[in-house]
ZAMARGU-4260 file (C-alpha; in steps of 0.2 Angstrom, whole numbers, plus 5000, padded with zeros to 4 digits):
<rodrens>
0) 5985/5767/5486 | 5975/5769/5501 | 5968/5754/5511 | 5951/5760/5514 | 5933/5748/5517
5) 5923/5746/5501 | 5908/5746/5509 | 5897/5761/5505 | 5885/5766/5521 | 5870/5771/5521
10) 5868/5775/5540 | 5878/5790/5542 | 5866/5795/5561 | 5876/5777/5568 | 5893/5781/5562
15) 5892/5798/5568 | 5885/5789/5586 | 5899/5777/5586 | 5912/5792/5583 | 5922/5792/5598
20) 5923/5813/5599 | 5936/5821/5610 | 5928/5833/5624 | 5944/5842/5625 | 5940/5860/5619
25) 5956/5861/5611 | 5957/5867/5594 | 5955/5849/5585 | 5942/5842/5573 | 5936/5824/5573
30) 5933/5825/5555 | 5933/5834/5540 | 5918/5831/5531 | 5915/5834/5512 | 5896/5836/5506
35) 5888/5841/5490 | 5882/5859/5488 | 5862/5853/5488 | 5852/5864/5498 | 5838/5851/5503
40) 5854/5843/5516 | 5858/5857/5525 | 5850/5856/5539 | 5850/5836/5539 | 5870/5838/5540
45) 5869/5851/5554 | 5856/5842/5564 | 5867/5824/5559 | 5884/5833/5563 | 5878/5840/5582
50) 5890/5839/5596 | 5904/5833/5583 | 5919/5846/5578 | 5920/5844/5561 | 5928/5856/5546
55) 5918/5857/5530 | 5921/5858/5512 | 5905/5860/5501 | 5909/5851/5480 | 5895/5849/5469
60) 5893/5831/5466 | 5905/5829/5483 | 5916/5815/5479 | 5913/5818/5459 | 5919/5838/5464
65) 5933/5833/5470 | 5938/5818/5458 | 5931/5823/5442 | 5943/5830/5429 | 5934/5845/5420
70) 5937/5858/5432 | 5954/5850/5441 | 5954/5865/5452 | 5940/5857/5463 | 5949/5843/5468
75) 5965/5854/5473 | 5955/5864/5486 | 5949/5849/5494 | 5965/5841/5496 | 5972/5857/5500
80) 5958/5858/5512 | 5962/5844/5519 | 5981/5847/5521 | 5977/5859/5532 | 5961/5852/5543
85) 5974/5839/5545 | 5988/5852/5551 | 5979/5866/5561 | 5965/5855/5568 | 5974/5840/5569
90) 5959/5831/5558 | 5960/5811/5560 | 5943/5807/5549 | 5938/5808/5531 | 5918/5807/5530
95) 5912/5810/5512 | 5892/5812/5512 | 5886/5805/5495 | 5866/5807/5491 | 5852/5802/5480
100) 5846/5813/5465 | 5862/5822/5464 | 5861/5835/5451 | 5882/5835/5449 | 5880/5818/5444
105) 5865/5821/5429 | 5863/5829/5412 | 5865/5845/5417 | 5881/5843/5429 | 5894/5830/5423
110) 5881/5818/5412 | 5888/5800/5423 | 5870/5798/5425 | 5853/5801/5415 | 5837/5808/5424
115) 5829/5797/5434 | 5842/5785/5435 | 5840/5767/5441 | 5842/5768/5460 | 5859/5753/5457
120) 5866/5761/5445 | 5865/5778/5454 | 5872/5767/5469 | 5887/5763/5459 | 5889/5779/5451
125) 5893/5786/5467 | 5903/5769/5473 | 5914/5775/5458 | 5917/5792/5461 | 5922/5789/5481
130) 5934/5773/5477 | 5944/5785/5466 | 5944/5799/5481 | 5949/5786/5492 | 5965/5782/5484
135) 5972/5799/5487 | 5967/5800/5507 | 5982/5797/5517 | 5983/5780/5523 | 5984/5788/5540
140) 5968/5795/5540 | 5951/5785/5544 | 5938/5786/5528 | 5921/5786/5525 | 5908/5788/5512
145) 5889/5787/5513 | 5874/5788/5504 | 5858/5796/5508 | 5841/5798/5503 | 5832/5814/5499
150) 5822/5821/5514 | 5805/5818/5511 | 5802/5835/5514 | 5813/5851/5511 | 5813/5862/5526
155) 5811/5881/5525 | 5826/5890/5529 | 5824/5906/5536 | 5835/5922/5541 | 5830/5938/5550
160) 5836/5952/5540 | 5851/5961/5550 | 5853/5977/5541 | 5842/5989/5535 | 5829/5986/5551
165) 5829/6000/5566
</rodrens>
C-alpha cells in the first residue's frame, strides 16, 4: 500500500508554483496528470499546467475512472498510462484533478452521489475515490489529488475551420 498525504487540496495554481520543473529540454515530464473529461476545465487546466511538462490521461469522473469497477478497462489504461509516462518520460509525479459538480460521480454517471449533493459529502465522495487510486501508485512516485470549483463562467472555445476554406 502506498504512503501518500490524506490531505485533499484545493489550491492546485500553489502546488503547481511550488513544483520544482526541470528546464532541461530533454524528453521528461514532471508529471502525469489525470483529469475528468468535463469540458468547462479545459482551458483552466491548460492555463493552470503552463510552463509545466506534463502527460495527460482524460477519465470521466477522474479518479472514479480509473477506480471504479463497472468498466475495469478504464482503470487499465491509466495505469498502463502511467507505466509508460513513467518509462519514456521518466514521470516522477502523479496529480489527480478532482472537481465539483461532476457528472461521473451523479445519477447519470456511476450514482455515488444524488443531484445537487451536499458540498461535504461531495467532498468525501471524491476523498473516497482518490485514497483507493492512491493505493495502487508506486510508492516511488509523488501523489496528488485536488479539488476544484466550477468556473464561474465557461469560456467559449473556438477553432478555425482547416479544410474545406481556399
Amino acid at each position: 500500500m502506498a504512503e501518500h498525504s490524506e490531505q485533499h487540496l484545493i489550491d492546485f495554481a500553489t502546488t503547481l508554483k511550488k513544483l520544482k520543473v526541470d528546464p532541461d529540454p530533454n524528453h521528461e515530464a514532471d508529471v502525469l496528470l489525470l483529469t475528468c473529461m468535463d469540458f468547462r476545465f479545459l482551458l483552466t487546466i491548460s492555463e493552470l499546467m503552463k510552463g509545466i511538462k506534463y502527460d495527460h490521461v482524460v477519465l470521466a469522473g477522474a479518479a472514479l475512472g480509473a477506480v471504479q469497477c463497472e468498466k475495469p478497462h478504464w482503470g487499465k489504461t491509466f495505469f498502463d498510462h502511467l507505466g509508460l509516462a513513467v518509462g519514456l518520460h521518466n514521470v516522477k509525479n502523479v496529480f489527480v484533478m478532482e472537481h465539483r459538480e461532476c457528472g461521473a460521480y451523479g445519477p447519470k454517471g456511476f450514482g455515488l452521489l444524488p443531484d445537487k449533493p451536499d458540498r461535504e459529502e461531495e467532498r468525501k465522495a471524491h476523498m473516497r475515490q482518490v485514497k483507493k487510486l492512491a493505493i495502487d501508485i508506486p510508492d516511488d512516485l509523488n501523489f496528488a489529488a485536488f479539488l476544484l470549483e466550477v468556473p464561474p463562467s465557461i469560456q467559449e472555445i473556438t477553432f478555425d475551420q482547416l479544410i474545406g476554406e481556399d
